[in-house]
MARPA-766763 format. One record per residue (C-alpha): x, z, y; residue in one letter; residue number from 1. Coordinates in pm, whole numbers, plus 32768, in hexadecimal, padded with zeros to 4 digits. Example, Ala and Ser with C-alpha at 12.3 -4.5 7.8 and 13.67 -1.06 7.14 Angstrom:
residues 2
+------+------+------+------+------+
!   c1 !   c3 !   c2 ! resn ! resi !
+------+------+------+------+------+
! 84CE ! 830C ! 7E3E !    A !    1 !
! 8557 ! 82CA ! 7F96 !    S !    2 !
+------+------+------+------+------+
This chain:
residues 387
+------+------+------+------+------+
!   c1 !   c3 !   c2 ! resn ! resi !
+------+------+------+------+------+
! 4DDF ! 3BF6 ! 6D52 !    X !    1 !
! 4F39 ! 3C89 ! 6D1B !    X !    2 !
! 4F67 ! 3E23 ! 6CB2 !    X !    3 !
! 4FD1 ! 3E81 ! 6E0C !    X !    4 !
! 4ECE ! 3DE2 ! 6ED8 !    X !    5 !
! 4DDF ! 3EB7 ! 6DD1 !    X !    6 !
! 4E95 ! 3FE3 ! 6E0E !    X !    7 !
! 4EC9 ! 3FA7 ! 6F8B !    X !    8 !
! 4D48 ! 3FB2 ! 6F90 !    X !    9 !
! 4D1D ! 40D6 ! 6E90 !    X !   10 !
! 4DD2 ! 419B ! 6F90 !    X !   11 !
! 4D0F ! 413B ! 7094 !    X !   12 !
! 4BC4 ! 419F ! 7029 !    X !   13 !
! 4C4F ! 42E4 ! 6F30 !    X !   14 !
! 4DC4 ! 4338 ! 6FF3 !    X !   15 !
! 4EB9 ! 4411 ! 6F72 !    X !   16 !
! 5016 ! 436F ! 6EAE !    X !   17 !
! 4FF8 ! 4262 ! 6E2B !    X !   18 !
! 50A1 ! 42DE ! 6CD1 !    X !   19 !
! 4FED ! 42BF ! 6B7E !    X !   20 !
! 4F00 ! 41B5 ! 6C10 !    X !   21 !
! 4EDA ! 40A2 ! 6AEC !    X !   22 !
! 4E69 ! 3F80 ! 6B1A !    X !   23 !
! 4D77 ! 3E9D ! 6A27 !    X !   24 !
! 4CA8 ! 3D4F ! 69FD !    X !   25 !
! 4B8B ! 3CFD ! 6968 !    X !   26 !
! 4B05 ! 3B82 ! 6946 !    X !   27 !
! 49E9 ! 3AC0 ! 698F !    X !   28 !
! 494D ! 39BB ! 6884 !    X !   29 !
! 489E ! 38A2 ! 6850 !    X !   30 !
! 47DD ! 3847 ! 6752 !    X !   31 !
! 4827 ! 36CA ! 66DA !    X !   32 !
! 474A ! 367F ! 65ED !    X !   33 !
! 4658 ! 3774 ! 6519 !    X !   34 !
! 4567 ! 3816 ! 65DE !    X !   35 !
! 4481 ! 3932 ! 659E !    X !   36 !
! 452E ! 390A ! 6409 !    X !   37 !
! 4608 ! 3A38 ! 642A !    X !   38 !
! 44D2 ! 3B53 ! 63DC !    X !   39 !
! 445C ! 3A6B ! 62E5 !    X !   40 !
! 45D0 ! 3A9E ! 6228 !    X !   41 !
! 45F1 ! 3935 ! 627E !    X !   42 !
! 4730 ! 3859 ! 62FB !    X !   43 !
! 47A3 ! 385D ! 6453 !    X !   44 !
! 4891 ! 37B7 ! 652B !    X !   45 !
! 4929 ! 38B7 ! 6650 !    X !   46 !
! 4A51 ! 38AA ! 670C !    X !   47 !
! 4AEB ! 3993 ! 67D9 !    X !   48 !
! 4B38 ! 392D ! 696A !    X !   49 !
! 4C49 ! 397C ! 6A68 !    X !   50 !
! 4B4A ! 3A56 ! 6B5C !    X !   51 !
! 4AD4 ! 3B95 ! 6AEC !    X !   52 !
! 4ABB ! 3CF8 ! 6B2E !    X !   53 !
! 4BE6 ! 3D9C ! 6B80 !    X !   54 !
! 4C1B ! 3F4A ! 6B95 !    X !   55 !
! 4CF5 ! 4048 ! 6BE8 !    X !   56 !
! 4CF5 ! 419B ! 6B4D !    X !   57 !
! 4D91 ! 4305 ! 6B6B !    X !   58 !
! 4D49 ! 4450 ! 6AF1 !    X !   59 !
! 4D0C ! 4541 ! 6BCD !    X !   60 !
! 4D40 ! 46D6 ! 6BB8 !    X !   61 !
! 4BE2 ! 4718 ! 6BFF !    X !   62 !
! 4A6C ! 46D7 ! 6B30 !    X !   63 !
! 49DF ! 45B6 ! 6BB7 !    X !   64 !
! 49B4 ! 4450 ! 6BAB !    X !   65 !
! 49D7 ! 4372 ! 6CE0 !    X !   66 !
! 4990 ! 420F ! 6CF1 !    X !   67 !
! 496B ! 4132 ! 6DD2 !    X !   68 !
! 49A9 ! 3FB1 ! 6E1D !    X !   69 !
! 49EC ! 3E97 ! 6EE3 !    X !   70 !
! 48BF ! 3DC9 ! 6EA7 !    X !   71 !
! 47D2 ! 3EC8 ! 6F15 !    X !   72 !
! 479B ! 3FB7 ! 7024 !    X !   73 !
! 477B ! 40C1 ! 6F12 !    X !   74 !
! 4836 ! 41CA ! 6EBD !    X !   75 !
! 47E9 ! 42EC ! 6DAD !    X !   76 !
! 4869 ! 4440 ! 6D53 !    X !   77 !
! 47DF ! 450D ! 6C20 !    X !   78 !
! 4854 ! 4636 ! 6B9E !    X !   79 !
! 48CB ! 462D ! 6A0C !    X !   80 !
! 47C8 ! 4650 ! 692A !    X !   81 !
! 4790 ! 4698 ! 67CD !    X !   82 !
! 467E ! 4570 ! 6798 !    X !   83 !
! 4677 ! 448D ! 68C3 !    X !   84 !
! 44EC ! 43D4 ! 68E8 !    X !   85 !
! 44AB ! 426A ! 696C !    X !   86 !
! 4473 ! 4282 ! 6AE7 !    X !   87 !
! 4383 ! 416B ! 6B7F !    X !   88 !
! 444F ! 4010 ! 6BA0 !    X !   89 !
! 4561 ! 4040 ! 6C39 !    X !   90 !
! 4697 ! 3FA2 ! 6BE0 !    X !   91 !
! 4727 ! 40DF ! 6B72 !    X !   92 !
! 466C ! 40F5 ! 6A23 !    X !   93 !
! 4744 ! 4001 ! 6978 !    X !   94 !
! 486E ! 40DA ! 6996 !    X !   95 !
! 47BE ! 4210 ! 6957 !    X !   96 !
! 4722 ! 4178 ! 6823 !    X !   97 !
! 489D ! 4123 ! 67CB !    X !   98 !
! 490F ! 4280 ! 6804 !    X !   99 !
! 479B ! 4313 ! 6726 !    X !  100 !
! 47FF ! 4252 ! 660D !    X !  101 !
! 495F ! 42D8 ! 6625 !    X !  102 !
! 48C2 ! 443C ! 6623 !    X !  103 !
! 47F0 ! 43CD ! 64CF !    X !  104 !
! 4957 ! 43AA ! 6439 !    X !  105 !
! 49CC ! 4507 ! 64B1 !    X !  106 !
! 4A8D ! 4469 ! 65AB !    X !  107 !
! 4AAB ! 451D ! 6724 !    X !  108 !
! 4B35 ! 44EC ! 6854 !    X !  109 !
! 4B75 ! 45B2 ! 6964 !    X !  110 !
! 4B69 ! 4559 ! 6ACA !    X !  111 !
! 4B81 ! 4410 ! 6B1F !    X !  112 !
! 4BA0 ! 432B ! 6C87 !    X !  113 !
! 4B19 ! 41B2 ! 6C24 !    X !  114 !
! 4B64 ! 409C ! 6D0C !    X !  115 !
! 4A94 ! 3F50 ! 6C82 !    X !  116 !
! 4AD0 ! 3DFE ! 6D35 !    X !  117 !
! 4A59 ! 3CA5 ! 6C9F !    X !  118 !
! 4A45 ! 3B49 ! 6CF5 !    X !  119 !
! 493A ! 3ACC ! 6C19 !    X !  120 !
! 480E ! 3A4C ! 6CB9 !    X !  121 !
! 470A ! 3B6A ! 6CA5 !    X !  122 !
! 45B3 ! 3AF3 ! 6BE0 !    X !  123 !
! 4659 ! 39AE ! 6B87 !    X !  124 !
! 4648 ! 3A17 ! 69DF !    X !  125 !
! 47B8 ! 3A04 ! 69DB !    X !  126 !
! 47B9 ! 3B68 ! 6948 !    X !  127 !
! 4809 ! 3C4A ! 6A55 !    X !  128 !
! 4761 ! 3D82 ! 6993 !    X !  129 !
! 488A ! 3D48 ! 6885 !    X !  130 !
! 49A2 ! 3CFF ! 6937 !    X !  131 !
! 4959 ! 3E50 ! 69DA !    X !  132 !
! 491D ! 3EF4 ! 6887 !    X !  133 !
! 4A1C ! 3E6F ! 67DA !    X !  134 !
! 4B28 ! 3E8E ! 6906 !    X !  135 !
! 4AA5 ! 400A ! 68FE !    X !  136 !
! 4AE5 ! 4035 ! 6762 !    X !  137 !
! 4BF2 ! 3F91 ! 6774 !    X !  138 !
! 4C99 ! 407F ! 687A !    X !  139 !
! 4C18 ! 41A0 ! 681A !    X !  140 !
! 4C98 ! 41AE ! 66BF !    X !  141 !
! 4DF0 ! 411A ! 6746 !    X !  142 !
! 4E06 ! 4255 ! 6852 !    X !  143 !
! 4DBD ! 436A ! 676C !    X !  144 !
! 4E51 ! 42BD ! 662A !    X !  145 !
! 4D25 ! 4297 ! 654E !    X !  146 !
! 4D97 ! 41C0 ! 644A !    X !  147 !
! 4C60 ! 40C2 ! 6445 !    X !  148 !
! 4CA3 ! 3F6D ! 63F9 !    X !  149 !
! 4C31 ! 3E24 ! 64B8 !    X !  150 !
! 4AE6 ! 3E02 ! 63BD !    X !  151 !
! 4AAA ! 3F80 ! 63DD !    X !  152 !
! 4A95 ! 3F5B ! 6535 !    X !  153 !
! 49B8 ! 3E31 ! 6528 !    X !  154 !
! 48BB ! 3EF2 ! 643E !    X !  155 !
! 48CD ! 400D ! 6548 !    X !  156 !
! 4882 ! 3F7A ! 666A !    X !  157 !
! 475C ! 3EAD ! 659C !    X !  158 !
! 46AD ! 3FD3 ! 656A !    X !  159 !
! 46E5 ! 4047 ! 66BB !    X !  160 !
! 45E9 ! 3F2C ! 672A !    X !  161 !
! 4523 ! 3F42 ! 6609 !    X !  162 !
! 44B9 ! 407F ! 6636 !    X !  163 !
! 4536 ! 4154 ! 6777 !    X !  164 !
! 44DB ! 3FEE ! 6844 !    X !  165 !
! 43D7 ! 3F93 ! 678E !    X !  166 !
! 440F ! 3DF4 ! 6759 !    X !  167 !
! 4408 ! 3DA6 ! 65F1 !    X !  168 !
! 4507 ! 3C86 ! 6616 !    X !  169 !
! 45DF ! 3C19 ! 64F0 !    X !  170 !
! 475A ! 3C3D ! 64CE !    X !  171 !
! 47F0 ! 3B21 ! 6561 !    X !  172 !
! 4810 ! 3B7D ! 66D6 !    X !  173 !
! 48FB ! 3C94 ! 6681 !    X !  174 !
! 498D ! 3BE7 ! 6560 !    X !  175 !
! 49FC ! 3AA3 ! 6653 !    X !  176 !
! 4AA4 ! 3BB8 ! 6746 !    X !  177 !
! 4B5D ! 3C75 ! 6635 !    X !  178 !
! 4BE7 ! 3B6B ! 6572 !    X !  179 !
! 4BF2 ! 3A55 ! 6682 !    X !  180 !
! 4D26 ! 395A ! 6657 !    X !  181 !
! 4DA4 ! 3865 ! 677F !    X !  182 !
! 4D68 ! 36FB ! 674D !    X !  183 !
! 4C22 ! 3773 ! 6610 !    X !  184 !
! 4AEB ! 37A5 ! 65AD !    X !  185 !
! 4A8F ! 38A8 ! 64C9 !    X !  186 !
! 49F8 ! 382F ! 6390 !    X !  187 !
! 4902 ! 3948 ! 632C !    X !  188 !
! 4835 ! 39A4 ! 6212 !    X !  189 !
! 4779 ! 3AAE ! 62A9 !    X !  190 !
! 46EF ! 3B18 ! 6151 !    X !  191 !
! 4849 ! 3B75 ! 6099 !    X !  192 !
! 4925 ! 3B7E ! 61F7 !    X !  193 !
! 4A05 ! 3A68 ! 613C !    X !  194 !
! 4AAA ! 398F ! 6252 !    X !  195 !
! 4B9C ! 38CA ! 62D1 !    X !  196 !
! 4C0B ! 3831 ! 63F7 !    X !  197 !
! 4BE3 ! 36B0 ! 6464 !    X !  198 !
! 4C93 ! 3602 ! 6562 !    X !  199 !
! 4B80 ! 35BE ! 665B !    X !  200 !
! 4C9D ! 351B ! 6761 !    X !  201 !
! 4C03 ! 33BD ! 6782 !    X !  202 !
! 4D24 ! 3294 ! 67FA !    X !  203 !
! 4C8A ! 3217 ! 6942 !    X !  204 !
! 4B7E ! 32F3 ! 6970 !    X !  205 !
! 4B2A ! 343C ! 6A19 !    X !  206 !
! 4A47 ! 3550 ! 69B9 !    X !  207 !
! 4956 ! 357D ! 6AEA !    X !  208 !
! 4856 ! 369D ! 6AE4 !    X !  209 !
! 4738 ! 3662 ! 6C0A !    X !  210 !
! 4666 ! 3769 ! 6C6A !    X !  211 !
! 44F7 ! 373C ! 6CD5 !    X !  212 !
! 44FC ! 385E ! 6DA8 !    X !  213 !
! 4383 ! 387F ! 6D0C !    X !  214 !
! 435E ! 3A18 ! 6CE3 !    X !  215 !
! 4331 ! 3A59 ! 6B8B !    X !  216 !
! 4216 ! 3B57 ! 6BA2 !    X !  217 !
! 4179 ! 3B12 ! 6A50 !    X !  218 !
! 42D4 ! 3ADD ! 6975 !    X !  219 !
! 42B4 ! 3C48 ! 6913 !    X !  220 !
! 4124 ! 3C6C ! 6896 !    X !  221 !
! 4131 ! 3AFB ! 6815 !    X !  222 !
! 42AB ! 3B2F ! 6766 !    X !  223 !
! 41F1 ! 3C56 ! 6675 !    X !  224 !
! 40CE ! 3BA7 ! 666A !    X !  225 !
! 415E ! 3A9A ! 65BE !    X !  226 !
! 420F ! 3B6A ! 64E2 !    X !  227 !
! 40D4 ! 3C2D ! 646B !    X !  228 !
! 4065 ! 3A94 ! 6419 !    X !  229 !
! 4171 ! 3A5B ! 6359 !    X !  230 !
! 4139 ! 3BB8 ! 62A4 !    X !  231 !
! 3FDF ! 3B41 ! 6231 !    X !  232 !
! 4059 ! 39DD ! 61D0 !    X !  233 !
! 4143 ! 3A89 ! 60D9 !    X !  234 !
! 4015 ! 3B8C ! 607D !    X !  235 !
! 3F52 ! 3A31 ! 6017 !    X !  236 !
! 403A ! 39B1 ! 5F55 !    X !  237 !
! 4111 ! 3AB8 ! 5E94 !    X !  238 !
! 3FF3 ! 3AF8 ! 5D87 !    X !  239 !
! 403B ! 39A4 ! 5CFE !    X !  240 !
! 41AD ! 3988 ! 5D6A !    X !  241 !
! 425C ! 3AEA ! 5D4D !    X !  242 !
! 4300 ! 3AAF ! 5E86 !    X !  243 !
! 4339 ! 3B73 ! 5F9F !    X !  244 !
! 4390 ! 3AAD ! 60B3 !    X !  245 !
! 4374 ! 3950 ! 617D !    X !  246 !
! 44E1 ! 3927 ! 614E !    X !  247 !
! 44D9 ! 390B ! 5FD2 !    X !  248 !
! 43E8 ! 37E7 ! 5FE2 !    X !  249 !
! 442F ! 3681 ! 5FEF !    X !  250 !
! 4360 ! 354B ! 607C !    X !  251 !
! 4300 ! 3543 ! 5F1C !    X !  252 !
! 4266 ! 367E ! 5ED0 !    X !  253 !
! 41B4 ! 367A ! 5FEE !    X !  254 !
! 40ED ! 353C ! 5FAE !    X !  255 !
! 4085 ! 35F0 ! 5E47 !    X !  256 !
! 3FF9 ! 3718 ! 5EDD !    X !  257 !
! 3F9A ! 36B4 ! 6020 !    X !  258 !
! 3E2B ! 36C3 ! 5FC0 !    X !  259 !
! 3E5F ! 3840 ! 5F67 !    X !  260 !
! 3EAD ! 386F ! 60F1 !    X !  261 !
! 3CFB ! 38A8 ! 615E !    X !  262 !
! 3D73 ! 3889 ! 62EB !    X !  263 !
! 3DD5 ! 3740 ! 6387 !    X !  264 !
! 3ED5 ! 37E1 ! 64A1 !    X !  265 !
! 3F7A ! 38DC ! 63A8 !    X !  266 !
! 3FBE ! 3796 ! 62BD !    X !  267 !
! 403F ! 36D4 ! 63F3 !    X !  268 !
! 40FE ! 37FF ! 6432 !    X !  269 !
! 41A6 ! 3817 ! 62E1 !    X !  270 !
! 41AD ! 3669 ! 62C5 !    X !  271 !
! 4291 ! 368B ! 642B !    X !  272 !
! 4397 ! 37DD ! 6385 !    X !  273 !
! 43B7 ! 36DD ! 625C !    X !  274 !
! 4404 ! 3596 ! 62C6 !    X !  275 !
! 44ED ! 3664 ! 63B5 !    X !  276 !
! 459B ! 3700 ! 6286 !    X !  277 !
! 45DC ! 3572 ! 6212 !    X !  278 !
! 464F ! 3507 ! 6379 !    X !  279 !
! 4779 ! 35FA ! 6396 !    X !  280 !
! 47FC ! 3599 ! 6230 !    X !  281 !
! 47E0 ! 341F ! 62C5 !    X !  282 !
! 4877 ! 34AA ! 642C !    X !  283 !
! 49BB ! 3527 ! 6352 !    X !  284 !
! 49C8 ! 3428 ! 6287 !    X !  285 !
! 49C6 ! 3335 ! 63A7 !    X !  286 !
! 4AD8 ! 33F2 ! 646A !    X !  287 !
! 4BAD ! 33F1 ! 632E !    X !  288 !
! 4B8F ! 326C ! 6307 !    X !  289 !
! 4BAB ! 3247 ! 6464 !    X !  290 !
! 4A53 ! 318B ! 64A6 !    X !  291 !
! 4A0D ! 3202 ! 65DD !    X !  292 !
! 48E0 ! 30F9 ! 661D !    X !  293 !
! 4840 ! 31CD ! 64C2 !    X !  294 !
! 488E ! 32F0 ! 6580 !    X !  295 !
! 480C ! 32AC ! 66DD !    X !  296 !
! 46A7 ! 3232 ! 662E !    X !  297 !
! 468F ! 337A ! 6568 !    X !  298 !
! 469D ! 343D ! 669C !    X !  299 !
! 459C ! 335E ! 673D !    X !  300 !
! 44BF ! 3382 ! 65E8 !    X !  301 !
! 44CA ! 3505 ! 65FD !    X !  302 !
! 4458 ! 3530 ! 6746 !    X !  303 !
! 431B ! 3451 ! 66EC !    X !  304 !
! 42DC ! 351C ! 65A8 !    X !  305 !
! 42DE ! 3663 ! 66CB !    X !  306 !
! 41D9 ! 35B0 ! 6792 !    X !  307 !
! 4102 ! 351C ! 669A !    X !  308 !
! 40EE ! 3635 ! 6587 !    X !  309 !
! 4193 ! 3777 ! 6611 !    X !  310 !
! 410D ! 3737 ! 675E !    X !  311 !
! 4236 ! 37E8 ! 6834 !    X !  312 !
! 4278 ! 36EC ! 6909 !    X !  313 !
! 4192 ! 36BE ! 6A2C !    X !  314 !
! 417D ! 35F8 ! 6B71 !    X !  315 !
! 42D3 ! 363E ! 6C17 !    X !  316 !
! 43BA ! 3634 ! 6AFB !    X !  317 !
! 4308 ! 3506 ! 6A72 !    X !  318 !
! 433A ! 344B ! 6BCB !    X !  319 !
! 44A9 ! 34B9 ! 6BA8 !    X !  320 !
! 44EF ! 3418 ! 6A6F !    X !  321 !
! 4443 ! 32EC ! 6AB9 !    X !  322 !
! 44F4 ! 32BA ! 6C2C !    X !  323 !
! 4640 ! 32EF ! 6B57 !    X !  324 !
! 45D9 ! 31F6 ! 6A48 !    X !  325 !
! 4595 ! 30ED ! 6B43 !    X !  326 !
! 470A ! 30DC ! 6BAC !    X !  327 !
! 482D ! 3021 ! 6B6D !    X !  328 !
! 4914 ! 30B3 ! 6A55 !    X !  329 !
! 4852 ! 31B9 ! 69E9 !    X !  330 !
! 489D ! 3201 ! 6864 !    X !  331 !
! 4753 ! 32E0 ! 6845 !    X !  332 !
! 469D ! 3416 ! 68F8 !    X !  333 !
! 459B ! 354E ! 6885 !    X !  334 !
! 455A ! 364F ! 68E9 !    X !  335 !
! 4636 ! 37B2 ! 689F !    X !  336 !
! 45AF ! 3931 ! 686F !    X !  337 !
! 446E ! 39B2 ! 685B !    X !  338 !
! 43A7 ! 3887 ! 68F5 !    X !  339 !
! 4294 ! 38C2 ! 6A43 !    X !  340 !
! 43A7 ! 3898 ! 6B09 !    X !  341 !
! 44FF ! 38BD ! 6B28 !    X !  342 !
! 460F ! 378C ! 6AD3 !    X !  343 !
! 4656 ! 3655 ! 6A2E !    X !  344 !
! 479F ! 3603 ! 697D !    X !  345 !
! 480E ! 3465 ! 6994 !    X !  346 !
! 493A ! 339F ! 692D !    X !  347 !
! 49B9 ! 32D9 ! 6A1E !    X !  348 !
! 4ABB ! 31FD ! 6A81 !    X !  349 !
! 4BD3 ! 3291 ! 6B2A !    X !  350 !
! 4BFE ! 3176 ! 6C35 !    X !  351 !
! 4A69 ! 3160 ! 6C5B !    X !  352 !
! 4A40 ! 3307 ! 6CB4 !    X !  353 !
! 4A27 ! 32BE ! 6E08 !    X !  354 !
! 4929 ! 31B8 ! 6E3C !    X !  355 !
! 4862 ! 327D ! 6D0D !    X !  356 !
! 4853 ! 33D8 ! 6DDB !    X !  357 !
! 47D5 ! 3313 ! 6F25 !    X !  358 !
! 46EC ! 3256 ! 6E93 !    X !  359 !
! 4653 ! 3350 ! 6D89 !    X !  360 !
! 4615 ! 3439 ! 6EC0 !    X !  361 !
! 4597 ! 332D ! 6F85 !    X !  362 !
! 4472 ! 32CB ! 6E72 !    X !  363 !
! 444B ! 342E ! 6E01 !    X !  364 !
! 4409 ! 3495 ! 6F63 !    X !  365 !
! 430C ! 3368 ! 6F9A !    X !  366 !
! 4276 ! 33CF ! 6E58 !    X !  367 !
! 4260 ! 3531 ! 6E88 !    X !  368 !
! 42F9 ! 35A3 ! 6FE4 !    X !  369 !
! 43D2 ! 3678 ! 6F2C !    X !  370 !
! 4554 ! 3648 ! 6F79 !    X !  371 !
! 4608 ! 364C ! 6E1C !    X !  372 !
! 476C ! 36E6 ! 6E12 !    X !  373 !
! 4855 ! 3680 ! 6D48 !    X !  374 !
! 499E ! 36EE ! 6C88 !    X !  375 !
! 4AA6 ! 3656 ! 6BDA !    X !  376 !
! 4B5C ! 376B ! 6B1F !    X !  377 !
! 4C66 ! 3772 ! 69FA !    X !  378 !
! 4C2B ! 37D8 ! 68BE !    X !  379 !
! 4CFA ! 3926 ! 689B !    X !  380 !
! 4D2C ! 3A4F ! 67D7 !    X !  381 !
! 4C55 ! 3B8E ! 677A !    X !  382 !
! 4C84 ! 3CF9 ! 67F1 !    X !  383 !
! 4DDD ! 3D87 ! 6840 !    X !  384 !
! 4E91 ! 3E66 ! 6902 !    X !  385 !
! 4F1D ! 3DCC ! 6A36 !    X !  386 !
! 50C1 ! 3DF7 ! 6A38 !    X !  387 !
+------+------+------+------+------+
């Protein structure tokens, strides 16, 4: 979407001139390898992608906050506030959680006209709920010339899920859409925020995301409850081990304390975050020596570990991934996101994308008679503001 088409529709649905309208973009991701790692402090794989969620902002002369958007039939005013409270689930929460958090720093605004419109699949786990916070930071501290940096506004709009949401998910989501790069992945230690980026452009193949169109009603009850299982595998073991997280354990330590771990899930639940950890390092490490066969297995070998031992898979996306794995020139395919729905991620062979899309939706369909949609987007940049 170009600036003027954004502001063309601004206008429509606010009016007045169309000065001091800016114009903004926040990312989707896509996770590539390294799932349900990053609130363990583990490794992840993310990339940014060329759909997103895209706003237009302008101050206004009086004390409220209008938003609305183009992807619902939803629009919301609300007068400034000193403290602003999580209201039900609507959409709008993300941005106010954005704007609370901004408040915790002694930062205001006034009045305020939002215009959100996005293009990434809704409940496909391609992180919709950050690309909207992030696009919102981002923005925000850009209009009124906050000062924040890239990783302060990551940490904000965190926190904003965390706790005006209310979804204890790790760091990466907003990480991938802050610090996305065109052409990489995002090598991330989501314990000390080290990174860097990998080129994740493959010669030959494309990156195709399918989505099972399976709602995801559990993803949110069954994302914390797996992180409250993780919590107590760490509570087994730290006693003997001193450490504090899933990410600081290795394949190793696990087999010497595994026997301190008295529940059979929360172990398989820890054994999955672990052997995780080791297939990023092997992802990178493949994408550096250019093995793409290494890499294409790994991905195939972490969506087992999610159905065997963290148990996030389920019917649909496990029909997905094996329809995709049964076709010609397919490097490898897992699932992406929370799991219980939601989309897979495959490598596959530029000249073989057609035949793959019709005949992964013609055995998914069989399988499940749920038609799979599917998207073949670039890897592309985080937030910015649109010229």
């Amino acid at each position: 979407m170009q600036s003027q088409d954004l502001t063309s529709n601004f206008l429509k649905t606010f009016g007045k001139s169309k000065e001091d309208i800016q114009c903004y973009f926040g990312p989707g991701r896509v996770n590539l390898i390294g799932e349900h790692t990053d609130y363990n402090n583990g490794f992840v794989l993310p990339c940014a992608l060329s759909f997103g969620t895209y706003l237009a902002l302008r101050k206004t002369r009086d004390n409220v906050l209008r938003f609305h958007s183009s992807n619902f039939e939803f629009t919301a005013e609300l007068p400034l506030q000193k403290e602003y409270i999580k209201s039900g689930s609507d959409w709008i929460n993300y941005p106010m959680g954005v704007i609370r958090m901004f408040q915790l720093r002694g930062m205001e605004t006034g009045g305020l006209e939002f215009y959100y419109s996005g293009n990434i699949p809704p409940a496909a786990g391609l992180s919709s709920s950050a690309s909207i916070e992030m696009v919102t930071a981002f923005a925000l501290n850009d209009l009124y010339g906050w000062g924040l940096n890239v990783m302060d506004l990551i940490h904000l709009s965190k926190k904003a899920e965390n706790e005006f949401v209310g979804v204890n998910c790790g760091i990466m989501d907003q990480f991938a859409v802050g610090q996305g790069k065109k052409d990489s992945a995002i090598f991330l230690n989501c314990g000390t925020l080290s990174f860097q980026h990998v080129r994740a452009l493959l010669p030959g193949y494309q990156l195709v995301i399918a989505n099972t169109n399976k709602k995801r009603g559990l993803a949110d009850s069954k994302y914390n409850e797996r992180v409250a299982e993780c919590a107590r595998a760490v509570e087994y073991m730290k006693p003997a081990t001193g450490k504090n997280s899933l990410g600081e354990y290795g394949m190793e330590d696990l087999g010497a304390n595994a026997h301190l771990i008295k529940e059979n899930t929360v172990l398989r639940r820890a054994r999955h975050v672990i052997s995780e950890d080791r297939r990023v390092l092997e992802a990178v490490k493949a994408l550096f020596n250019g093995d793409l066969d290494q890499f294409g297995m790994l991905l195939v070998q972490s969506h087992q570990s999610l159905h065997y031992d963290y148990e996030v898979t389920g019917f649909e996306l496990d029909s997905l991934v094996e329809a995709s794995l049964q076709q010609e020139g397919v490097l490898g395919s897992r699932m992406t996101g929370a799991g219980f729905g939601g989309c897979t991620v495959s490598f596959v062979r530029t000249e073989m994308v057609k035949s793959f899309k019709s005949e992964v939706a013609k055995v998914y369909r069989e399988k499940t008679g749920l038609n799979a949609e599917f998207y073949l987007p670039e890897i592309g940049d985080g937030v910015k503001r649109l010229g």
